[in-house]
C-alpha positions as CSV (number, residue, x, y, z in Angstrom):
1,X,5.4,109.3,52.9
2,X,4.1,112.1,51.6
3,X,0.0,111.9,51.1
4,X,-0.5,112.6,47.4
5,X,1.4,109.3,46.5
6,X,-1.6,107.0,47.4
7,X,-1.0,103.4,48.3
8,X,2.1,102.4,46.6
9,X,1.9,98.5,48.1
10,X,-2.7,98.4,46.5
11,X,-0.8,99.4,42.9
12,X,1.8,96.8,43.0
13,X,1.5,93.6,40.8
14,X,-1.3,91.3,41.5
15,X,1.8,88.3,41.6
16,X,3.4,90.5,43.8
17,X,0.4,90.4,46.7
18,X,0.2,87.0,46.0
19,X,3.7,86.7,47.2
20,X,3.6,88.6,50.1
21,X,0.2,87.2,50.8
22,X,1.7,83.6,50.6
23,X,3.5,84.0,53.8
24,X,0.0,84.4,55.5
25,X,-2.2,81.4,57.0
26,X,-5.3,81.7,54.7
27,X,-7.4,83.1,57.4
28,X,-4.8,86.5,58.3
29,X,-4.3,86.9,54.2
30,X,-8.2,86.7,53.8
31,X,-8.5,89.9,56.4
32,X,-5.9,92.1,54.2
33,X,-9.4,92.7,52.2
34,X,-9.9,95.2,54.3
35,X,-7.0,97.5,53.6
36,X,-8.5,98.6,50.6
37,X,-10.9,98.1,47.6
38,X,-7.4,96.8,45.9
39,X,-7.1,94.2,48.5
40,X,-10.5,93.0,49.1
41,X,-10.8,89.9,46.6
42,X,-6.5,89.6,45.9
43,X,-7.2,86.4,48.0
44,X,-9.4,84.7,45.7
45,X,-6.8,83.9,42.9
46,X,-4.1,83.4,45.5
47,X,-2.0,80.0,44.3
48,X,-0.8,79.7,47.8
49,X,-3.0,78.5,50.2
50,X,-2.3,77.5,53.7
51,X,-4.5,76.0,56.0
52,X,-3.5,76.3,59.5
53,X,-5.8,74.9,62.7
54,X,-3.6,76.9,64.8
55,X,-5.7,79.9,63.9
56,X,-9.0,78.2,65.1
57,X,-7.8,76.4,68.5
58,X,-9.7,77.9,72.0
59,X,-7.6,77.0,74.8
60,X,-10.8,76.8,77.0
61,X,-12.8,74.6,75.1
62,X,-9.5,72.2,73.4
63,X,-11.3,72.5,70.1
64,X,-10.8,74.3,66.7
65,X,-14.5,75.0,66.1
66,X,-15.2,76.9,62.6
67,X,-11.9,75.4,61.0
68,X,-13.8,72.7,58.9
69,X,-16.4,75.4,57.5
70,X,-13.5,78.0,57.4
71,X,-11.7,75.6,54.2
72,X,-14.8,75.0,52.6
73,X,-15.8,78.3,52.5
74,X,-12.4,79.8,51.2
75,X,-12.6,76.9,48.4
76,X,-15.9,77.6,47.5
77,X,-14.9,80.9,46.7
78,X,-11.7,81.0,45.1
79,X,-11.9,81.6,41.6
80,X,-12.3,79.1,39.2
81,X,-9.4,80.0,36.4
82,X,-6.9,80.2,39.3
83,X,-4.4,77.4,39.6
84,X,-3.4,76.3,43.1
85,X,0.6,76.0,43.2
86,X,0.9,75.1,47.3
87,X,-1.8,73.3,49.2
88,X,-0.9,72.9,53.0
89,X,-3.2,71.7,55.7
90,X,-2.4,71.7,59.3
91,X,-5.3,70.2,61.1
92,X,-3.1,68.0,64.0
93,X,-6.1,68.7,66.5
94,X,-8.5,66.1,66.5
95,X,-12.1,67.8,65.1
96,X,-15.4,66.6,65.9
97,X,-17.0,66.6,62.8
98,X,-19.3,63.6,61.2
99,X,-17.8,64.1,58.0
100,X,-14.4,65.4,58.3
101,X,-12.7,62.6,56.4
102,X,-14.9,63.2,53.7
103,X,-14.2,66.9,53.6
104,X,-10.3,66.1,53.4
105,X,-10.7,64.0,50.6
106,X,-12.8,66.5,48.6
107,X,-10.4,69.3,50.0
108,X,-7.6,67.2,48.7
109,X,-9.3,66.7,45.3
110,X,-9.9,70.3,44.8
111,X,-6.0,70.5,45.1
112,X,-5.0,68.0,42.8
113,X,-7.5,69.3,39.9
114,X,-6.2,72.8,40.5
115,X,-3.0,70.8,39.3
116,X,-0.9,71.3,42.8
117,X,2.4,71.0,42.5
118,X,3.5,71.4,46.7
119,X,1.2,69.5,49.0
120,X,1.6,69.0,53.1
121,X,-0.7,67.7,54.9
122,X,-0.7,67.5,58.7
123,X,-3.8,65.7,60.0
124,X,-5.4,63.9,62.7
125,X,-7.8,60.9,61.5
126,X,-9.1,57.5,62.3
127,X,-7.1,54.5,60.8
128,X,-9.3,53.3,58.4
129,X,-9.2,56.9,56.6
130,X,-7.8,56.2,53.2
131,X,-6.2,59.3,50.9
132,X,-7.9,59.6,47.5
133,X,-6.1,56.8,45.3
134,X,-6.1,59.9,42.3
135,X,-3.0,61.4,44.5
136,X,-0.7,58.7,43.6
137,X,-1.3,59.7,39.8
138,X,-0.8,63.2,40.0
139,X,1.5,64.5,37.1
140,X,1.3,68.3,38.2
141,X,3.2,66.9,41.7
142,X,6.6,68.2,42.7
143,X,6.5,67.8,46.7
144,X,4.6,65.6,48.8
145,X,4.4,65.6,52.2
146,X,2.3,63.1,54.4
147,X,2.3,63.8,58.0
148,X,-0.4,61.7,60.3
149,X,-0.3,62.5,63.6
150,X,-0.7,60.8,67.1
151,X,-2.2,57.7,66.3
152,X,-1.0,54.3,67.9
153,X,-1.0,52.2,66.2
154,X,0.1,54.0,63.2
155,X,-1.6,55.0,60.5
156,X,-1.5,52.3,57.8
157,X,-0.2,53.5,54.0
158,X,-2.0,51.8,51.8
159,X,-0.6,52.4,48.0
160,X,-2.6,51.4,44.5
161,X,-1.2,48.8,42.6
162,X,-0.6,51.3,40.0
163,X,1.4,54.4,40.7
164,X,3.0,57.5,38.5
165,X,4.6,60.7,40.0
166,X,6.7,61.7,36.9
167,X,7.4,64.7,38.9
168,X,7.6,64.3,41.8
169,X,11.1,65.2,43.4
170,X,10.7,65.1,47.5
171,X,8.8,63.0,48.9
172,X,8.0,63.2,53.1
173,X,6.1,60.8,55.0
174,X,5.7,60.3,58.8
175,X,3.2,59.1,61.3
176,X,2.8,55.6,59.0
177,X,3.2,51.8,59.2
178,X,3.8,50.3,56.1
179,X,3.1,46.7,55.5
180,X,3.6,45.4,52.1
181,X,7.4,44.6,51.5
182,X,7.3,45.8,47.8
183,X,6.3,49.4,49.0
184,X,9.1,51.8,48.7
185,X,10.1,49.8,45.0
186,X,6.5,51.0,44.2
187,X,7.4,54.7,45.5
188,X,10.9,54.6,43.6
189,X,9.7,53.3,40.0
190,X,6.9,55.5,40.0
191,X,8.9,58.8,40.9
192,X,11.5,58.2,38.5
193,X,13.1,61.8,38.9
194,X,12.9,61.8,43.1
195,X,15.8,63.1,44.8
196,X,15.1,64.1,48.4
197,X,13.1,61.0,51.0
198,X,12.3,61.8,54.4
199,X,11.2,59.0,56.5
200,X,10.1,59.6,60.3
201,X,8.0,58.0,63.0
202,X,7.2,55.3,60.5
203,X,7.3,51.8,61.0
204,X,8.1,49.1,57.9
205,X,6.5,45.3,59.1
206,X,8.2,43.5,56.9
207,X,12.0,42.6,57.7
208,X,14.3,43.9,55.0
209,X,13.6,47.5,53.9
210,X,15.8,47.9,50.6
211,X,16.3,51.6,49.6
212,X,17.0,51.3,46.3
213,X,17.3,54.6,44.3
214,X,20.2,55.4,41.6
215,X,18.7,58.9,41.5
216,X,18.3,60.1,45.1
217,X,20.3,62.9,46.6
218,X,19.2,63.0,49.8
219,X,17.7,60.9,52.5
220,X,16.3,61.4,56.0
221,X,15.4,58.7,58.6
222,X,14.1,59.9,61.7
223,X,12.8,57.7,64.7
224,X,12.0,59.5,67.2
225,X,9.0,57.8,68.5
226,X,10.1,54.9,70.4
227,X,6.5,53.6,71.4
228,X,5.9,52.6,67.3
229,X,8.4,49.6,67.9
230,X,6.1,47.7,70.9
231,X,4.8,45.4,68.2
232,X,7.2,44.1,65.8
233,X,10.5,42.9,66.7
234,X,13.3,45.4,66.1
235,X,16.5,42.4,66.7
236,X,15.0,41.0,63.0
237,X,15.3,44.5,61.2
238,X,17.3,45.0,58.2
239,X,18.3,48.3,56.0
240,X,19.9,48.1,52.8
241,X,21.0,51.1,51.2
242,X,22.0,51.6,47.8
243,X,21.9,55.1,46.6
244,X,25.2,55.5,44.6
245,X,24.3,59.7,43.4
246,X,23.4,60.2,47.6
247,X,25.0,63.3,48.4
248,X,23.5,63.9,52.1
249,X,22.2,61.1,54.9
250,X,20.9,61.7,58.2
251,X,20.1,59.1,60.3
252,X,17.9,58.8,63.4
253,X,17.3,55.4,64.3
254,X,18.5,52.5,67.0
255,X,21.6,50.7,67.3
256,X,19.7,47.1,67.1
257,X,18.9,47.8,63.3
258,X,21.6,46.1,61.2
259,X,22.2,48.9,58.6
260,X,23.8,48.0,55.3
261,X,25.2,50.6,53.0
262,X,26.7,50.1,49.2
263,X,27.9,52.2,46.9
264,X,27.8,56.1,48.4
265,X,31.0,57.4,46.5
266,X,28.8,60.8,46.0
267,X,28.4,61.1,49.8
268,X,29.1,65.0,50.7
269,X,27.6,65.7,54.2
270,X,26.4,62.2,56.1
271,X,25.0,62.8,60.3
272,X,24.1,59.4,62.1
273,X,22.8,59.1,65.4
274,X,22.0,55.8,67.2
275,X,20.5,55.3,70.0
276,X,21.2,51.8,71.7
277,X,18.1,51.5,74.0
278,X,14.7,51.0,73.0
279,X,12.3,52.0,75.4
280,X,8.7,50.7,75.6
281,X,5.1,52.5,75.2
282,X,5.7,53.9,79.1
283,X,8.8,55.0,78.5
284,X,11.2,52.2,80.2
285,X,14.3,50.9,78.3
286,X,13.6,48.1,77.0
287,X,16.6,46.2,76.7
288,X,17.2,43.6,74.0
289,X,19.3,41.2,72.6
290,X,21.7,42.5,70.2
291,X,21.7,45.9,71.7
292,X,23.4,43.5,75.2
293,X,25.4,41.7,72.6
294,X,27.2,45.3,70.9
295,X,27.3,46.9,74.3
């Protein structure tokens, strides 16, 4: 390139950097600011910001010191009139820090008045750590993901009695146990445009779990986990799906569920895989009933 042309990517569109920017983890994007005087504060308005522990970790000490302080610094500064589009956090290490649920709450907060409309969160806290009950009211939402991470027992989803994601259209959750039996009819009349659900490493108490959704396109349930299962009894565990627009099911899951399925004349692509032994926290099969019975 010849010299006298400058710096053609500094003089591109400010949306532009943000794009190419919104491939970065925050804390690479933030050290573009020193390619030029162009680049130095493109950062600050950037609606894509992604959070990623990774970036932190020491593989002497085990710990991701300076992560905690690293988010509330960037959020500090970002700038005020800029709207936050994408909020992910990846923080699956487990972080000393006296106040970290508090900071993921506020973190979270700062998100959803920003008026977020993508939100993934990866995290590692105590049980009793409850998301902010604002989330389940967010209008702005399009995709949430939920992610909690190596806890056993799981982490418990607790919902508010009144919900409304007008928007929302995917909807992820993993790492949970989910006690109340009316849950996922909350989840479904409150989301009343959701197409895509992805269930995984969760765990439902109660002993029918009716997926009932006219409007859902696609569904994922994945159990991979088989230590989640030491404290319920899986031989007493019923699926009923009724999803008549579904147009893609994969299924991850053990033989000893009794799955029932009605109505899936829009099915397109479907990919089931059943596992018949259920092994227990140490990794023995655990052999039961039903699974005897079918084999």
């Amino acid at each position: 390139m010849n010299n006298n042309e400058g710096d053609r990517i500094s003089e591109l569109p400010g949306s532009v950097l943000h794009h190419i920017l919104s491939f970065f983890d925050l804390k690479p994007a933030i050290q573009t600011s020193i390619l030029s005087t162009k680049w130095r504060y493109v950062w600050r308005s950037l609606p894509f910001l992604n959070f990623h522990c990774n970036q932190f970790y020491s593989f002497e000490t085990k710990r991701a010191d300076g992560f905690v302080d690293f988010v509330d610094h960037v959020l500090n500064l970002l700038d005020s009139s800029s709207s936050i589009r994408k909020f992910h956090l990846s923080c699956f290490i487990k972080i000393d820090h006296s106040d970290i649920e508090d900071r993921l709450c506020r973190w979270i907060l700062t998100a959803l008045e920003s008026n977020v409309e993508d939100l993934y969160l990866l995290i590692s806290v105590g049980d009793e750590f409850q998301l902010p009950q604002c989330l389940f009211s967010c209008k702005s939402l399009r995709k949430l993901e939920l992610q909690f991470y190596g806890h056993h027992p799981l982490h418990k989803l607790n919902l508010p009695d009144s919900m409304n994601l007008p928007g929302l259209k995917t909807l992820v959750l993993g790492g949970f146990r989910i006690e109340a039996d009316d849950i996922l009819n909350k989840i479904f009349s409150s989301c009343c445009v959701l197409e895509s659900l992805k269930l995984t490493d969760s765990v439902f108490y109660q002993t029918r779990l009716d997926i009932s959704a006219p409007q859902l396109k696609h569904l994922v349930i994945l159990n991979y986990d088989y230590t989640v299962y030491d404290e319920i009894d899986i031989n007493k565990y019923i699926i009923k799906l009724y999803a008549p627009n579904l147009i893609s099911f994969c299924c991850h899951d053990y033989m000893s569920k009794d799955y029932y399925v009605l109505n899936l004349s829009a099915l397109v692509k479907a990919e089931i895989d059943m596992d018949v032994e259920v092994y227990d926290k140490d990794g023995h099969p655990r052999l039961d009933e039903k699974c005897m019975r079918n084999g």
